[in-house]
C-alpha positions as CSV (number, residue, x, y, z in Angstrom):
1,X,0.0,0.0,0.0
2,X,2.8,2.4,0.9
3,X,4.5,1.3,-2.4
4,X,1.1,2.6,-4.0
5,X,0.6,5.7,-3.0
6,X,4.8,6.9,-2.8
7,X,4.2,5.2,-6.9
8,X,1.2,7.8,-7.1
9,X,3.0,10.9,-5.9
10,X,5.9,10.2,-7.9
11,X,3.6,10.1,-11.1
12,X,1.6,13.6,-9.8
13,X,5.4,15.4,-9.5
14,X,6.4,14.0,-12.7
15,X,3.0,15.0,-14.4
16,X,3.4,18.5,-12.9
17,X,7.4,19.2,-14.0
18,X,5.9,18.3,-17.4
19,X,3.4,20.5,-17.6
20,X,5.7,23.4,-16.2
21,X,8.5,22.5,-18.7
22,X,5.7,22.5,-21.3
23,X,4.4,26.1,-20.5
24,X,8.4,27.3,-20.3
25,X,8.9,25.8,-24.0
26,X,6.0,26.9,-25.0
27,X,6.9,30.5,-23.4
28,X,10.1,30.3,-24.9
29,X,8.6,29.7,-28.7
30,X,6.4,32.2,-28.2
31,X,9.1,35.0,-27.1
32,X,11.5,33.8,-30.1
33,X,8.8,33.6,-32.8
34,X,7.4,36.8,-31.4
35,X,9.3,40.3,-29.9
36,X,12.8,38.8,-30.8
37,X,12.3,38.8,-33.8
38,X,13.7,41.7,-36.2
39,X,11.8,44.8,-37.3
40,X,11.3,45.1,-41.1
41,X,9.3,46.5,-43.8
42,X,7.0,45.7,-46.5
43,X,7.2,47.9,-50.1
44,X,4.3,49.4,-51.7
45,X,3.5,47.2,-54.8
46,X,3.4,44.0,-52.9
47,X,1.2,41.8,-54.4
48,X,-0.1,40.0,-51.0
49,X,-2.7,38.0,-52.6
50,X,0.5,35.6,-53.6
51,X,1.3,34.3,-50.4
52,X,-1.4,32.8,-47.7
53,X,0.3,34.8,-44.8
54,X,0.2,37.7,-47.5
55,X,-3.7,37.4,-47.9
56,X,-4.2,36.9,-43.8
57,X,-2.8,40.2,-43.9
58,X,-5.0,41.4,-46.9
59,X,-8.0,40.5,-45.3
60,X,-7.0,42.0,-41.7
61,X,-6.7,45.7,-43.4
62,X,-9.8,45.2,-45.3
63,X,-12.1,43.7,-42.7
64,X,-10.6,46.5,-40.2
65,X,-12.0,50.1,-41.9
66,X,-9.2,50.0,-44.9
67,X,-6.2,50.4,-42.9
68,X,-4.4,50.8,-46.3
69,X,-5.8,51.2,-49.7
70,X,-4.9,48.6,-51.4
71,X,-4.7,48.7,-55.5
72,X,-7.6,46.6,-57.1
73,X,-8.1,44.9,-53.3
74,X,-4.5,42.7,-53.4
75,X,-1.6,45.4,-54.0
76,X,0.1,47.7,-50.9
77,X,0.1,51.6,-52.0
78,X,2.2,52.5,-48.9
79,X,5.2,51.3,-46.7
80,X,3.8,48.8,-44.1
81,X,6.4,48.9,-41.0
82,X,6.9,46.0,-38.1
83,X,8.2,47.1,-35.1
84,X,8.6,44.1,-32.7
85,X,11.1,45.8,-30.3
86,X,9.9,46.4,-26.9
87,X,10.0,50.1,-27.5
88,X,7.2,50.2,-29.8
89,X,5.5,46.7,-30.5
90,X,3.0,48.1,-33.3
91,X,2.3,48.3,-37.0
92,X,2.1,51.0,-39.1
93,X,0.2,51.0,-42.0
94,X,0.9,54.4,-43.6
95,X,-1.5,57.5,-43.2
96,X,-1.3,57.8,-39.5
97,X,-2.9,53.9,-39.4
98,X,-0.8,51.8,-36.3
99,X,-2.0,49.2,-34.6
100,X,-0.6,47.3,-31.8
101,X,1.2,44.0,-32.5
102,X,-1.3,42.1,-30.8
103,X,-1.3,38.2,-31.1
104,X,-3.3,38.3,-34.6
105,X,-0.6,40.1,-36.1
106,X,2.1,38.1,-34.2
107,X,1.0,35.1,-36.6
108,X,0.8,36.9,-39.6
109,X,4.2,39.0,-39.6
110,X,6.2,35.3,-38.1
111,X,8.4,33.7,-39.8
112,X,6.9,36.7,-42.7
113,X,9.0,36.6,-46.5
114,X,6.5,38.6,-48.9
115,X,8.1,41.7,-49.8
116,X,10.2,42.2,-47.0
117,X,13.1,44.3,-47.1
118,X,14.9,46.5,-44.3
119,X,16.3,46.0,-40.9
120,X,16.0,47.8,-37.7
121,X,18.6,51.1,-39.1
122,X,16.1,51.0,-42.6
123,X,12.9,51.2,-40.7
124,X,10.7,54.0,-41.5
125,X,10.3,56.2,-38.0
126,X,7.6,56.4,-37.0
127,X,7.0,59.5,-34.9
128,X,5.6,58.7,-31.1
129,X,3.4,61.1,-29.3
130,X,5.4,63.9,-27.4
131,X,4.6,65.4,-24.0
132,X,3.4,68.5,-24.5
133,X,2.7,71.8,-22.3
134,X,-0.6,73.0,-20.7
135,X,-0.9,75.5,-22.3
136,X,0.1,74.3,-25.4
137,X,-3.6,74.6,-26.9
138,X,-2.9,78.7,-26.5
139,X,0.5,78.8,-28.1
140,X,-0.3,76.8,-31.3
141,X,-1.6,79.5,-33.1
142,X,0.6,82.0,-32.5
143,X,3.2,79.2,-33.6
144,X,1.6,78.9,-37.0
145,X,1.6,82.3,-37.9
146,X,4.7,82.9,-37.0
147,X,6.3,79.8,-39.0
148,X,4.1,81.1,-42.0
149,X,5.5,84.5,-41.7
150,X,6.1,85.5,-45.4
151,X,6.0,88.7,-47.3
152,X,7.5,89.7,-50.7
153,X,6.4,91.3,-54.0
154,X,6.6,88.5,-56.6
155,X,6.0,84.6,-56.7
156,X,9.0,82.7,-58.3
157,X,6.9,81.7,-61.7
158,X,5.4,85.4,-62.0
159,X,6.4,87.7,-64.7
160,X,3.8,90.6,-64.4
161,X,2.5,92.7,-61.6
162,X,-0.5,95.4,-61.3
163,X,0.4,98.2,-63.1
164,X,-0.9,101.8,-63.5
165,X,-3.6,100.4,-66.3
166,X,-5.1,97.3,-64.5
167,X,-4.7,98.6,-61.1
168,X,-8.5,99.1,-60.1
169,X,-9.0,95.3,-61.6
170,X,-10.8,93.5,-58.4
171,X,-12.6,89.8,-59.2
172,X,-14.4,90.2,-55.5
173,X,-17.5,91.6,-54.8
174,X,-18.2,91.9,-51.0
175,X,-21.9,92.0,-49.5
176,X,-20.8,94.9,-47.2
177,X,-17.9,97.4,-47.8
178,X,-14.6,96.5,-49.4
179,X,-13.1,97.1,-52.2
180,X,-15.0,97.8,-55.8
181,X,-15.3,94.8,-58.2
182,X,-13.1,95.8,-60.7
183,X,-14.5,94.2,-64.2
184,X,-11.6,94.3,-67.4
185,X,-13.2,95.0,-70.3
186,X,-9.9,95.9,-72.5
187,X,-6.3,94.7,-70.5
188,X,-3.6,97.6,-71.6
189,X,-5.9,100.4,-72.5
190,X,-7.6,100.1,-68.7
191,X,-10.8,100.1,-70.0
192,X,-13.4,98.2,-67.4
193,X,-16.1,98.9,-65.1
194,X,-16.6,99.3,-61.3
195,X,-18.9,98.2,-58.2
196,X,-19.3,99.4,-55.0
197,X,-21.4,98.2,-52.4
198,X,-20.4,100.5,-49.4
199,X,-17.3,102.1,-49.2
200,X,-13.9,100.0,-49.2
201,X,-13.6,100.9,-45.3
202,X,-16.9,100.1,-44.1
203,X,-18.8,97.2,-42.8
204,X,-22.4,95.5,-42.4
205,X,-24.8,97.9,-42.3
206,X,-22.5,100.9,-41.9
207,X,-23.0,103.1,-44.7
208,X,-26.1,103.4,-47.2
209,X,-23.4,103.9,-50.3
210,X,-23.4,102.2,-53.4
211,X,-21.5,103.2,-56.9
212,X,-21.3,102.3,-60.2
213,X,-18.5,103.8,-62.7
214,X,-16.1,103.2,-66.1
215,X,-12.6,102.8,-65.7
216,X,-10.2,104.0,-68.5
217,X,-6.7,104.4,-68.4
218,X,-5.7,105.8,-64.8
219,X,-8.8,107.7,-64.7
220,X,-12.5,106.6,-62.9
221,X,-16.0,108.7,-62.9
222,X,-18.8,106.8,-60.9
223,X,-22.1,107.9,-60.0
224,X,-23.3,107.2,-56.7
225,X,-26.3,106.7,-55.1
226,X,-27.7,105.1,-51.6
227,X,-29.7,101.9,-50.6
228,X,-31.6,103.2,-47.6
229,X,-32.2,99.1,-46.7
230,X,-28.2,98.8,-46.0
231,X,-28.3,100.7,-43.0
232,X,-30.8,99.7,-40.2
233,X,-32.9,102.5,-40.1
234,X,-34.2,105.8,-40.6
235,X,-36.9,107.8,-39.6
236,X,-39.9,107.9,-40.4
237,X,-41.5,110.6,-42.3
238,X,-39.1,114.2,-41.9
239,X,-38.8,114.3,-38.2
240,X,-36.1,112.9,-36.5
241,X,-37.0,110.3,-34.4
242,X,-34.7,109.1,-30.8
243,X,-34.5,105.5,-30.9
244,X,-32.6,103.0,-28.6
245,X,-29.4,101.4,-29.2
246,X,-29.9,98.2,-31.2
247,X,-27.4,95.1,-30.3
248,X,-26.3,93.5,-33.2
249,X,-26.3,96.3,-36.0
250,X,-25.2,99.6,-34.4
251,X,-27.7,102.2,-35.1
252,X,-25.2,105.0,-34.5
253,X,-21.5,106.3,-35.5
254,X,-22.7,105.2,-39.3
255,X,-22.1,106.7,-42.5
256,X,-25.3,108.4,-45.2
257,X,-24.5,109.6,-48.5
258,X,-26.4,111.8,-50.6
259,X,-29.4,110.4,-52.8
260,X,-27.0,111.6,-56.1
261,X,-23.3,112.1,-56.2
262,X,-20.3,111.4,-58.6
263,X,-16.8,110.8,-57.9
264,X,-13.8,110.9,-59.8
265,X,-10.8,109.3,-59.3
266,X,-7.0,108.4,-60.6
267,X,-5.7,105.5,-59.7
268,X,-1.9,104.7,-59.7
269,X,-0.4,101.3,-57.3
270,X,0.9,103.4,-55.0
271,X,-2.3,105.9,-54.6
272,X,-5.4,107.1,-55.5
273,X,-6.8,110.5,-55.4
274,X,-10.8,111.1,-55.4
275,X,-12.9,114.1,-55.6
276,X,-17.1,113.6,-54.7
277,X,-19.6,116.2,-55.6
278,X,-22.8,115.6,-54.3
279,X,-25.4,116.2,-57.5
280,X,-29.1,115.8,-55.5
281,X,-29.6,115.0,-51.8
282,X,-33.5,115.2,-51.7
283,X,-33.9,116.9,-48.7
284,X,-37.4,117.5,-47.2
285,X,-38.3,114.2,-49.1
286,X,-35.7,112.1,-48.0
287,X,-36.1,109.8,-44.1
288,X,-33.4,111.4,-42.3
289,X,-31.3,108.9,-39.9
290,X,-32.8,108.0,-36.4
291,X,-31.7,109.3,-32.9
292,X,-29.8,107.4,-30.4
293,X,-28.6,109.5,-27.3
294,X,-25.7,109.2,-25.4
295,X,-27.3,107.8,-22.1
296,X,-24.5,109.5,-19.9
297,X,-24.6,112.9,-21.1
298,X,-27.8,113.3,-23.0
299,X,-26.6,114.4,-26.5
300,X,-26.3,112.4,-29.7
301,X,-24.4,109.6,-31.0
302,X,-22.1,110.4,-34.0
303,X,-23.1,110.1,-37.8
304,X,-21.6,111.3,-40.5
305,X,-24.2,112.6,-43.3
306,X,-21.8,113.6,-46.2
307,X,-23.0,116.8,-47.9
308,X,-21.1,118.7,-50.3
309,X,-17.7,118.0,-51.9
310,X,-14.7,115.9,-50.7
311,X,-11.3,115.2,-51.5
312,X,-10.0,111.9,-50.9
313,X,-7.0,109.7,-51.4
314,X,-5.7,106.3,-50.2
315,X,-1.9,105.7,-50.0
316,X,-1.4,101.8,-49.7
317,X,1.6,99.2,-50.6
318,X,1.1,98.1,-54.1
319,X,1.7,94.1,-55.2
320,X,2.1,93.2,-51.7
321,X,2.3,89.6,-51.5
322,X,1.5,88.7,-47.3
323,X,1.1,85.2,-46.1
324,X,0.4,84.0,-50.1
325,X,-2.5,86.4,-50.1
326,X,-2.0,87.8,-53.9
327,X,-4.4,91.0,-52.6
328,X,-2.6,92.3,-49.7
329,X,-2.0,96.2,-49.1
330,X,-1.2,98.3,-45.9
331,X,-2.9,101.6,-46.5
332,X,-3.6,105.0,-45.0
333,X,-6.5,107.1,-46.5
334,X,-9.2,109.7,-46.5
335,X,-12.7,109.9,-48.0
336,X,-15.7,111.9,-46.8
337,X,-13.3,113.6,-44.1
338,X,-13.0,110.7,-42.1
339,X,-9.1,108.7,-42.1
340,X,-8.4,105.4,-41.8
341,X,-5.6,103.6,-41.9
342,X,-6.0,99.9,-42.2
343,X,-5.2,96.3,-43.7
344,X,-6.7,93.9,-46.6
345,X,-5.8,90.2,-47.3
346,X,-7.3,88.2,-50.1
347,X,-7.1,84.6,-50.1
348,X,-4.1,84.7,-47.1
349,X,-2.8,81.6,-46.2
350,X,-1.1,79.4,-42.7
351,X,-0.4,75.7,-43.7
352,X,-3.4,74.4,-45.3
353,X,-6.3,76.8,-43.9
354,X,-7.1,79.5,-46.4
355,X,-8.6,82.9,-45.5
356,X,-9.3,86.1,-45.8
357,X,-8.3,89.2,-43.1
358,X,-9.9,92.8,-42.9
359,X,-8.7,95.6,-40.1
360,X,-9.8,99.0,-40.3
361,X,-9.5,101.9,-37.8
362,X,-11.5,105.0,-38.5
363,X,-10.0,108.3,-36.6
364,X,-12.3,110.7,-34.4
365,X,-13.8,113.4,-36.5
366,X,-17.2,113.2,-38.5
367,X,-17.3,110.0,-36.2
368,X,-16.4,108.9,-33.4
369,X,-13.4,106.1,-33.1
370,X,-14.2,102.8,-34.3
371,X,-12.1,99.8,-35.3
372,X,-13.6,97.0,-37.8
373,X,-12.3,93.8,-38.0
374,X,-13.1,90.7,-40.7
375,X,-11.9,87.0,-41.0
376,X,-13.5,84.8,-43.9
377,X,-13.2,81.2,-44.2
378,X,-12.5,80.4,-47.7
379,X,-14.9,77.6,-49.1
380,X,-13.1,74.5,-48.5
381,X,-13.7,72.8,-52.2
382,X,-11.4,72.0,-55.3
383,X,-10.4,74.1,-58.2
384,X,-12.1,77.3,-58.8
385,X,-14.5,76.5,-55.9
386,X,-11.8,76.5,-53.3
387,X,-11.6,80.2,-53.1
388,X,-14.6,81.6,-54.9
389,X,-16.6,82.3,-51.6
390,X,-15.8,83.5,-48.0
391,X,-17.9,84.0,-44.7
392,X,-17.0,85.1,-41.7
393,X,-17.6,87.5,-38.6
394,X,-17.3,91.4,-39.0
395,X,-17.2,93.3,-35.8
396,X,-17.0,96.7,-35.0
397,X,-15.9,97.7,-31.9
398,X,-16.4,102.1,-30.8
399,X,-18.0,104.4,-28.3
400,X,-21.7,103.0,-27.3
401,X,-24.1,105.0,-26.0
402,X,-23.5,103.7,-22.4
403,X,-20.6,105.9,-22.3
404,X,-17.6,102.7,-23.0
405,X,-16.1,101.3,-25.9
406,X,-17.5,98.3,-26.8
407,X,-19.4,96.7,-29.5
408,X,-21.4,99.1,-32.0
409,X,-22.1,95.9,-34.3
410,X,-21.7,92.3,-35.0
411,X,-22.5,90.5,-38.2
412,X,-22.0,88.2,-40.9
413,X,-20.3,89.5,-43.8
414,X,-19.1,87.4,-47.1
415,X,-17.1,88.0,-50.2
416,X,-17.5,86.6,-53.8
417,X,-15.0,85.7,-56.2
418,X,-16.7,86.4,-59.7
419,X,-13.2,85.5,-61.9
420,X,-9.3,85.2,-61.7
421,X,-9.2,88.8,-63.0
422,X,-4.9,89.3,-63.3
423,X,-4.5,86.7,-60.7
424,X,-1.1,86.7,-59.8
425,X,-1.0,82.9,-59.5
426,X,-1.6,81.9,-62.9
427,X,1.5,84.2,-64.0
């Protein structure tokens, strides 16, 4: 009986040493077959459909949202990259697509021959995520613009650049303010026609102006007019009326032109100079503008209702090329006694985000102080469509009736490309 059961435990130790020398073998194949072995890569232009590990791998991208996109279902387009050291353990697809080397992709890249090619020193690094800041989130921005920072005169490819003749050329029309759509109709004589919906310093429902004129050599006569629906309101009737402030579209510190008026102007790159004549106002027929009184000191807000004549001028940086914009100018001007000095970017550009930028300060006088400011997104589609609209925020920011600077208005505003009207990137 003894004999029996010392027989019995002898067998259970044996059976137990074999099952733990089993597991350590098996742990052992497992490590050597696995993480030991070598990193490497496979090409683009592998055919995996020719091998049965190659088509395990085939149907692992496919059945797992396209890791890769593979050429009529069987054929890599991009470098696939095994990493079994202990450092990184995943694979990399191409495209930003990684995925851990779990045990599904331990059996498919073992003992792997297809296309493979590169050791550890040919690998294709893959970047890891860095530790990053904070505050990170805030500087990013700034970080973009400032690694964009660019500003010239000419592209490399470009031959020609606005000149005296073509200068007033413009392909975009602006729903508020901006600058005129300029229309060629004869390219070296400077023959063309203009557009004006507000004047090139105002905003969304600012100003009631509007123009229409021919351009010919240096020289343009428009005839102006007003819209009274592009500013919020006027009174009714011929008396004055006292309103409150409005929130969103600043009834005050705006801009009314006469019912009549013609301008002319010469236009050079470096300036223009303008002279308006008002031709009929209607008064006694015409609503004048509403009321809206300082609520501090009782008197009222600021307009300026243009009467008369007025010589103007703009001085500005001609074929300024600023952060790729192709329409960029830095300019200081005057028109209906009011200064400005300001900025304009068409089409402007930081890494892959197109847009377009507006700043304008308007100096105490007629007015009081107000700043504008404008971003449009560009539309975001190919080929002519990529930058034939823009919409964006316009605020203005001035005195308010409470007394404080703050906001006077804040709207939509949006731009139209109409052509590519001597667009300096197809020269």
């Amino acid at each position: 009986m003894n004999m029996y059961i010392k027989l019995l435990t002898t067998y259970k130790n044996l059976k137990i040493y074999n099952i733990f020398i089993l597991a350590f073998i098996a742990f052992i194949s497992f490590n050597s077959s696995g993480f030991a072995q070598s990193d490497f890569k496979i090409n683009p232009g592998c055919n995996l459909s020719l091998d049965p590990k190659g088509r395990e791998l085939m149907d692992y991208i496919n059945s797992n949202n396209n890791l890769q996109l593979l050429k009529d279902g069987t054929t890599t387009t991009e470098v696939i990259s095994v990493y079994f050291n202990s450092d990184q353990r995943l694979v990399d697809f191409g495209s930003g697509q990684q995925r851990n080397l779990d045990a599904t992709l331990i059996n498919i890249f073992t003992g792997w021959t297809l296309c493979k090619s590169g050791e550890v020193s040919d690998v294709v690094t893959v970047p890891r995520p860095k530790e990053t800041k904070i505050w990170a989130p805030f500087t990013y921005i700034p970080e973009r613009i400032a690694a964009n920072w660019n500003i010239r005169t000419t592209f490399d490819n470009q031959y020609l650049n606005l000149s005296s003749m073509d200068y007033y050329v413009n392909p975009y029309v602006q729903a508020f303010g901006g600058d005129p759509l300029g229309i060629p109709l004869a390219y070296g004589a400077g023959v063309g026609l203009t557009v004006g919906f507000g004047t090139p310093y105002s905003g969304p429902m600012e100003t009631d102006f509007v123009s229409g004129g021919l351009h010919f050599a240096v020289f343009n006569v428009a005839v102006t007019s007003h819209v009274k629906e592009f500013v919020l309101k006027y009174s009714s009737g011929s008396n004055q009326q006292i309103e409150s402030p409005n929130s969103w579209l600043g009834n005050w510190n705006n801009l009314f032109t006469p019912h009549l008026g013609i301008d002319f102007a010469m236009e050079i790159p470096v300036v223009r100079v303008s002279y308006f004549a008002t031709i009929d106002t209607l008064d006694g027929i015409n609503d004048p503008p509403i009321i809206v009184l300082n609520e501090v000191t009782g008197e009222p807000m600021k307009n300026n209702i243009v009467r008369g004549q007025h010589f103007g001028f703009e001085i500005r940086t001609p074929n300024l090329i600023f952060y790729n914009s192709t329409r960029a100018k830095f300019y200081f001007a005057k028109q209906f006694g009011e200064y400005h000095l300001g900025y304009v970017g068409r089409e402007m550009k930081i890494d892959d985000f197109i847009f377009d930028f507006r700043m304008d300060a308007t100096f105490p006088g007629p007015r009081d102080f107000q700043l504008l400011t404008e971003l449009y997104i560009d539309s975001p589609w190919p080929g002519f469509a990529n930058k034939s609209f823009g919409i964006g925020p316009s605020l203005r920011l001035g005195s308010t009736p409470s007394n404080n600077f703050g906001v006077i208005s804040a709207f939509i505003n949006a731009r139209f490309k109409i052509g590519d009207f001597f667009d300096k990137n197809i020269y």
